[in-house]
C-alpha positions, 0 to 999 in steps of 0.5 A: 500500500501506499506509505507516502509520496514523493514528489518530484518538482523543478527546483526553477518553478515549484508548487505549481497547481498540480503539485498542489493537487497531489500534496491534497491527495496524499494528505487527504488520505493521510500519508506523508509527503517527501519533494524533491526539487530537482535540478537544483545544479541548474542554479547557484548555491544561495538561489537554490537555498532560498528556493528550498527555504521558501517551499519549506516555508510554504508548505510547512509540515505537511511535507519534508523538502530536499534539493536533488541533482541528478546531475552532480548527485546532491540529495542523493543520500537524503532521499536514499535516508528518506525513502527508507525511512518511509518503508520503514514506516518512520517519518523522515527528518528535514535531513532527510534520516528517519524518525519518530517511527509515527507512519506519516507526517499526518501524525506530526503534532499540529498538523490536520492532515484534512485542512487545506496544505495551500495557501489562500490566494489573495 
């Protein structure tokens, strides 16, 4: 079944209305949600971080958020760590390393697996 989604977005242009969909899907039936941003070789170190730390801001803790780089292997470890942190049924950490042993990030406290993740638009 199941355990969570990971889902994989352009570093350049994240949290389009799709990837919003599919947060919605996972946290509707309670199952935690890893992003990868991706291509993150695309741009420098300070654009990417303040990329990485306004998703991060945005979706809060309804998702755990890396930068990955297939290219030059940044993230390939985090998403190792937090892949089988999932499987085995942990919550990852923002290092992307297991957890709390709780099956998903539903289970955080403060968090409302079935309140809205996106924000409101003005």
């Amino acid at each position: 079944s199941l355990r969570a989604l990971f889902l994989i977005m352009d570093v350049r242009h994240p949290l389009k209305d799709l990837d919003w969909q599919m947060i919605e899907f996972a946290r509707s039936r309670g199952r935690g949600v890893h992003v990868l941003l991706t291509k993150a070789d695309k741009l420098g170190r300070g654009a990417a971080g303040k990329q990485l730390a306004g998703v991060k801001r945005e979706l809060g803790k309804t998702a755990t958020v890396q930068l990955f780089s297939s290219l030059d292997k940044t993230g390939v470890d985090e998403a190792r760590k937090a892949l089988k942190a999932w499987l085995r049924s942990e919550k990852p950490t923002a290092d992307g390393s297991g957890g709390d042993r709780s099956p998903d990030a539903a289970d955080a406290p403060g968090t409302d697996s079935r309140a809205s993740t996106k924000p409101a638009t003005p």
